[in-house]
C-alpha positions in Angstrom: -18.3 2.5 14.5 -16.3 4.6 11.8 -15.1 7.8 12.1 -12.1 10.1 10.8 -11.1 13.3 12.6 -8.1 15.4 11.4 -6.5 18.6 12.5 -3.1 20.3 10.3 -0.7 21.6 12.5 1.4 22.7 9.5 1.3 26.4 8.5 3.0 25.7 5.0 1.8 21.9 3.5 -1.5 20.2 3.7 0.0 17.5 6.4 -2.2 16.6 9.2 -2.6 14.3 12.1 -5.7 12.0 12.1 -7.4 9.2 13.8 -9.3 6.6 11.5 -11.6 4.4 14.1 -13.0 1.4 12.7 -14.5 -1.8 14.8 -11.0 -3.5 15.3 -9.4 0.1 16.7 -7.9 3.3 16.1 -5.5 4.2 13.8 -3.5 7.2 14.0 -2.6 8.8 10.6 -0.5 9.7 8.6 -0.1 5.7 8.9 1.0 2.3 6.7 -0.5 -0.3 5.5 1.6 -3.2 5.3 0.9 -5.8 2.5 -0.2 -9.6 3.7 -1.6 -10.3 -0.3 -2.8 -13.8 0.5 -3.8 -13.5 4.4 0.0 -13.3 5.0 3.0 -11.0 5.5 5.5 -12.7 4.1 8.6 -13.9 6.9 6.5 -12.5 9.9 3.7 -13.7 12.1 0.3 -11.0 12.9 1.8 -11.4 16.3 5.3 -9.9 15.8 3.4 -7.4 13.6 2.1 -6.0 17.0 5.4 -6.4 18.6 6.7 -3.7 16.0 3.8 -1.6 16.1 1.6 -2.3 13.2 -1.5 -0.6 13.1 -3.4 -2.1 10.2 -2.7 -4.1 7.6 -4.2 -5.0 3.7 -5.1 -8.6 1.9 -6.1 -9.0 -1.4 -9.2 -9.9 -3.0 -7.7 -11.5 -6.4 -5.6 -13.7 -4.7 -8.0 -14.7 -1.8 -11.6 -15.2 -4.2 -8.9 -17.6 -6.1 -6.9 -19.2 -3.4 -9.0 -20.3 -0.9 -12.3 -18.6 -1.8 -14.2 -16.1 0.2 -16.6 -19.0 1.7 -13.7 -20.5 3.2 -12.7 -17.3 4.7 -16.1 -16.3 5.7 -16.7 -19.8 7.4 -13.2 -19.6 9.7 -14.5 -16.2 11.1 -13.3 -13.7 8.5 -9.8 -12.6 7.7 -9.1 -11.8 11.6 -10.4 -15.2 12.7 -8.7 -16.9 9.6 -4.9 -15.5 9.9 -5.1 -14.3 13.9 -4.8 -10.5 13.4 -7.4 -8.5 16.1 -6.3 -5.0 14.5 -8.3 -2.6 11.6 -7.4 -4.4 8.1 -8.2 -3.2 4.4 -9.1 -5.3 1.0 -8.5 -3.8 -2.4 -10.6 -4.6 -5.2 -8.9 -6.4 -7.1 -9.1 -3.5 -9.7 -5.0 -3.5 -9.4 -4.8 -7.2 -10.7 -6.9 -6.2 -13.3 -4.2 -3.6 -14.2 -0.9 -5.3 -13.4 -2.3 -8.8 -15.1 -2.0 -7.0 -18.3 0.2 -4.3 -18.7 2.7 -5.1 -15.1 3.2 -3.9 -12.2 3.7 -0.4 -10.6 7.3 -0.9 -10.5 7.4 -2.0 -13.7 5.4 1.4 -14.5 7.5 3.4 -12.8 10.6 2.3 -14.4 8.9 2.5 -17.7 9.7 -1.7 -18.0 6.8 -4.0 -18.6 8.3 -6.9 -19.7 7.2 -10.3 -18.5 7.8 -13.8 -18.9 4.9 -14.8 -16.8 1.7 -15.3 -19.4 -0.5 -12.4 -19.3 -4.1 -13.8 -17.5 -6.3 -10.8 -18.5 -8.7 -11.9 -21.3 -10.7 -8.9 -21.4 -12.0 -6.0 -19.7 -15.8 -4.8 -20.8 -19.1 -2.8 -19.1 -19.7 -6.1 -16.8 -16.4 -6.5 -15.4 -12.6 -8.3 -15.8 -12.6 -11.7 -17.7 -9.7 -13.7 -16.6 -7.8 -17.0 -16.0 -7.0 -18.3 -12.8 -3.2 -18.6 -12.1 -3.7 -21.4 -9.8 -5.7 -23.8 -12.2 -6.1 -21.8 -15.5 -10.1 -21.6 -14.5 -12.1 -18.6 -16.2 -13.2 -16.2 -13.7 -15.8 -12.9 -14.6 -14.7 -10.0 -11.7 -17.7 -7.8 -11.7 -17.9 -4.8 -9.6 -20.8 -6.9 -7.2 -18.8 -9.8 -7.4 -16.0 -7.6 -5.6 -18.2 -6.2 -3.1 -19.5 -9.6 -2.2 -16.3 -11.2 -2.0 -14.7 -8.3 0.3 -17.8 -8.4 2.2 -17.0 -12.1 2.9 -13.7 -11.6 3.6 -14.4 -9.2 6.0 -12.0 -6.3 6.5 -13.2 -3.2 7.9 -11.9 -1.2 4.9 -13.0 -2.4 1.8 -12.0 -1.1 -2.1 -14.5 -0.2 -5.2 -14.1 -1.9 -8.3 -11.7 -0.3 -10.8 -9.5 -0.3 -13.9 -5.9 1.3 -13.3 -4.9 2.3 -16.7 -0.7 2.7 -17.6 1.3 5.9 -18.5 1.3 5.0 -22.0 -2.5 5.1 -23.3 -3.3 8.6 -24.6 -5.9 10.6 -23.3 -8.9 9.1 -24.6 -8.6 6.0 -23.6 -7.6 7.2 -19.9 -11.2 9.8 -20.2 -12.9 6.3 -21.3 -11.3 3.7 -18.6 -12.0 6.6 -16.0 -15.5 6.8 -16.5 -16.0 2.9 -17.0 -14.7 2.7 -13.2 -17.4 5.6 -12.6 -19.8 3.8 -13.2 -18.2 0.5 -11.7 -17.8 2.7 -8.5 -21.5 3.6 -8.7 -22.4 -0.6 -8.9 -19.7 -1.2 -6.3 -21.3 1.3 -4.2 -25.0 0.2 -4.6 -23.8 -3.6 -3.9 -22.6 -2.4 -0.4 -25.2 -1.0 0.7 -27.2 -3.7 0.2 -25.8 -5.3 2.9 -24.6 -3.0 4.9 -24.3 -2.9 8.9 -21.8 -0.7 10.3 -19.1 -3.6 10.2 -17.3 -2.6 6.7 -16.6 1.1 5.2 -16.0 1.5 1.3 -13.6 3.5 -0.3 -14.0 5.5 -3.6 -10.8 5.3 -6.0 -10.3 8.6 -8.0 -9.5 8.0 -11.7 -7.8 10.5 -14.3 -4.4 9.1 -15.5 -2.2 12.2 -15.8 -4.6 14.8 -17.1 -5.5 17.8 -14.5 -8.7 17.9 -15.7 -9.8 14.1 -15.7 -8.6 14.3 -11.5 -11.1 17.1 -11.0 -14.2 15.3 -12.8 -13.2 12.1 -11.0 -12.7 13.8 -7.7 -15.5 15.8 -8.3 -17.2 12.5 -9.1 -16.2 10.7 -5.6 -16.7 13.7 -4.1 -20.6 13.5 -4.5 -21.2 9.7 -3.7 -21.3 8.9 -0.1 -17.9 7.4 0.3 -16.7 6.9 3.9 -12.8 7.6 2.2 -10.9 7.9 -0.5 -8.0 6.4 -2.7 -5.8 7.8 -5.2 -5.7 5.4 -8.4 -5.2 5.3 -12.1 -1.5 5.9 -13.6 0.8 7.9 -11.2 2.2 8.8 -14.3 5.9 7.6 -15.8 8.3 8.1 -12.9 8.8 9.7 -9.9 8.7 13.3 -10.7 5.1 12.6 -12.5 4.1 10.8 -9.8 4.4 14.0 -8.0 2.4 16.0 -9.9 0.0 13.2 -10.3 -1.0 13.2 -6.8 -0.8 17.2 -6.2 -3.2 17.7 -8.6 -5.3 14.7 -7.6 -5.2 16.0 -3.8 -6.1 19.4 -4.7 -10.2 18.8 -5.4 -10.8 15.9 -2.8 -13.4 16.7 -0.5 -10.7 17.1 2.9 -13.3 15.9 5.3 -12.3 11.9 4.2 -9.2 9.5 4.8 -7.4 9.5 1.6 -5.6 6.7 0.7 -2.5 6.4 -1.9 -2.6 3.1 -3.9 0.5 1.2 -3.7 3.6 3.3 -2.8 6.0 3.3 -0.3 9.0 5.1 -1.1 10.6 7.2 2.1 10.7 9.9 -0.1 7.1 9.4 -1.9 5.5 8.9 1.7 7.3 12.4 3.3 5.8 14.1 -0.3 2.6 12.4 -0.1 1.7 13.5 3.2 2.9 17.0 2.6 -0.1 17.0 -0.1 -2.4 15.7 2.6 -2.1 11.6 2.1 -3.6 9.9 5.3 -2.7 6.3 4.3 -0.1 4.4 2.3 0.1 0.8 1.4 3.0 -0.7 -0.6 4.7 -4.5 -0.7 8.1 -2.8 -0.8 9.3 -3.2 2.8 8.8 -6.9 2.9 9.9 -7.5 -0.6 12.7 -5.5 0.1 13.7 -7.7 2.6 12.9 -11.2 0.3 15.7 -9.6 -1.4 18.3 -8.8 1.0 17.6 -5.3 1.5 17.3 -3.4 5.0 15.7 0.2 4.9 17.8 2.6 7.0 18.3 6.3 7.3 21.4 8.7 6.1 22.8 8.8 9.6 23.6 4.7 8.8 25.7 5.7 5.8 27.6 8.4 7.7 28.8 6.0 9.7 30.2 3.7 6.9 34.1 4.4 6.1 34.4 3.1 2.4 31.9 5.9 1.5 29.1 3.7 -0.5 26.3 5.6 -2.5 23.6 6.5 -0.8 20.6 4.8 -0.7 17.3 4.4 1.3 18.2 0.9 1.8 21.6 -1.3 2.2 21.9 -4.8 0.3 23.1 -7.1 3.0 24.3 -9.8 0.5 27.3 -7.1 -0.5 30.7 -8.5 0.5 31.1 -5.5 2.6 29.4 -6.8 5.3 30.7 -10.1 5.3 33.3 -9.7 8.7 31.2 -6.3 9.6 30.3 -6.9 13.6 27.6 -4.2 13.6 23.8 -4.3 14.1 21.8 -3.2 10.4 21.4 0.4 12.6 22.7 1.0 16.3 19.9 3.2 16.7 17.6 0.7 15.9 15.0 -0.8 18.8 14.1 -3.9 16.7 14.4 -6.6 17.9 17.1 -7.7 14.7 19.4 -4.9 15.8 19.1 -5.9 19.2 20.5 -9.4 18.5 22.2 -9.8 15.6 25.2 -8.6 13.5 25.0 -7.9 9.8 27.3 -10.2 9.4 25.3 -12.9 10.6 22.3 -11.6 8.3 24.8 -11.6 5.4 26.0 -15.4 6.4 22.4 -16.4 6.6 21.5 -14.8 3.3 24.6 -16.5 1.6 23.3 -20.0 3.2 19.7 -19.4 2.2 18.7 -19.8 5.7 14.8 -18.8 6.0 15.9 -16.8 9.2 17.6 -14.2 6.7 13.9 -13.2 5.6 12.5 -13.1 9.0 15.0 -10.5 10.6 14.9 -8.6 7.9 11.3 -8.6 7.8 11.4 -7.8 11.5 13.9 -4.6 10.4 12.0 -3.2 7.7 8.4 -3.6 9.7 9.9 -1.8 12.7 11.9 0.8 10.2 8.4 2.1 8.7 6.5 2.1 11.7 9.2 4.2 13.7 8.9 6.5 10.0 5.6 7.1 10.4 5.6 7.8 14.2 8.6 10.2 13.5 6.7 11.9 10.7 3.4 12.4 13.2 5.2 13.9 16.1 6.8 16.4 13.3 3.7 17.4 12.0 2.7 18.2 15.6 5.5 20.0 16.1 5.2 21.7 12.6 8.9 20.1 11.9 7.7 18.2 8.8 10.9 19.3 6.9 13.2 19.4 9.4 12.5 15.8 10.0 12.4 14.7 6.5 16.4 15.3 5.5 17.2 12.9 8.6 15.1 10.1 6.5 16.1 11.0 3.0 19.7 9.8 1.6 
């Protein structure tokens, strides 16, 4: 019921075309993952997912074994019965929550800021598995790596996630050697958990450790490389910014055995996806489209910026709450099929955002949905075509 073929087309990166089938459909790679943490994507309905194109989408274990437990789930027919979606879906771990709960988020990484008013829920972290504090009631919860499995299992995505620790840029190399190994051997417990009860309905992931060290990727890679993994993710610290992150996932491309998805944990940059699938990334997943759009923000292309007269700086997204757009009769992009552009003006998106109308969220939900599914298709017919590059400076500011 799973299978991933993949040919390259391109005679100068590791880029390729793919199809991922799984029990709920084919997905056609490079492709992403949109973000519905708690069985939801935030301002939009599984339905109008479709309607833009969505291939496959992720939920989150943390948030779902807390709020409203996997029996729950389970009982209302898994997470496609639960929230309505009929299409392929992925759970992480809950590894990430382990990381993000005490040192922040990958943002926060990324930007080298890790500052946090919200109290830090991670007790401890040990052989057995993630000691922490419920959010919701301040309960104290043990995440093992069979307590994972068996959660995912319940939930019942057809991608599901190892257990693993995801250390930060700033621990030195021995503590990164010692985390990556203590997920080895998670991934080894994760693994012997799933197939356990396994029957063609769920296929696990491996997550390749290693922090920033060349060597730790290859013993890690080499590591997943060995274990009968049906794919692959690329995990631990990405490094301190963007030009690390880079190199991170270069050198953690470079020993992964080719004949498996790979998967890149938590980034969605325009710019990172068009590098990551250069090195060979089949699948991203990020929140930052939707958030994006909690926050005003519409992803669009350079061609949108030519075609502004005051000559703004460039970015890959436009801040609809700026007083620029205020009398500005224009759709967010008038090449844009959504069905936001279609309809309404930024103007109106800027009114709505001013009122604090819910509305605001959806159509620019809507935008940013369509905007990455339409990158994705653009960046498969390039590879194809072998125009990877060419097609990459009409999506980069």
């Amino acid at each position: 019921m799973f299978n991933f073929t993949a040919t390259n087309h391109s005679q100068t990166s590791k880029a390729r075309l793919g199809k991922l089938s799984t029990p709920h459909g084919t997905i056609e790679t490079p492709a992403f993952i949109f973000c519905a943490t708690k069985a939801a994507i935030k301002g939009m309905t599984p339905q109008s997912m479709r309607q833009e194109n969505t291939q496959i989408i992720l939920a989150n274990t943390y948030h779902l074994m807390l709020q409203p437990g996997p029996e729950i789930v389970k009982q209302m027919g898994g997470l496609h019965g639960f929230m309505g979606w009929d299409g392929p879906m992925l759970t992480d771990s809950g590894g990430f929550q382990i990381f993000s709960l005490g040192h922040g988020s990958v943002t926060e990484e990324i930007k080298r800021t890790r500052h946090s008013a919200r109290p830090k829920s991670l007790l401890k972290i040990n052989e057995e598995g993630a000691i922490f504090k419920s959010y919701i009631n301040g309960k104290r919860y043990t995440l093992t790596p069979e307590k994972s499995i068996q959660v995912q299992q319940a939930l019942g995505a057809d991608f599901i996630v190892v257990l693993d620790e995801c250390t930060p840029f700033h621990v030195d190399k021995s503590y990164t050697e010692q985390s990556m190994h203590l997920s080895h051997r998670w991934a080894q417990r994760s693994l012997q958990e799933f197939q356990k009860g396994q029957s063609g309905v769920q296929a696990l992931y491996g997550i390749t450790q290693g922090g920033v060290y060349p060597d730790l990727r290859k013993i890690s890679a080499d590591f997943v490389n060995n274990l009968p993994f049906f794919g692959h993710a690329v995990g631990g610290s990405l490094g301190a910014n963007k030009t690390q992150m880079a190199e991170v996932v270069e050198m953690a491309m470079e020993p992964l055995d080719p004949s498996r998805p790979v998967h890149l944990l938590g980034v969605g940059g325009v710019s990172d996806i068009f590098y990551g699938v250069l090195q060979g990334i089949d699948t991203f997943d990020c929140v930052h489209p939707t958030r994006l759009a909690r926050h005003g923000g519409a992803l669009v292309t350079p061609r949108v910026w030519e075609s502004m007269t005051e000559d703004p700086k460039r970015r890959e997204h436009m801040n609809l709450r700026n007083a620029r757009f205020r009398e500005d009769p224009r759709p967010i992009d008038e090449t844009c099929k959504c069905q936001t552009c279609k309809n309404f003006s930024r103007a109106y998106i800027h009114h709505l955002l001013k009122a604090r109308e819910l509305l605001a969220l959806n159509l620019l939900t809507i935008h940013n949905v369509h905007f990455m599914n339409r990158l994705l298709a653009a960046i498969r017919q390039a590879i194809s075509l072998n125009q990877l590059e060419e097609e990459k400076k009409k999506w980069i500011p």
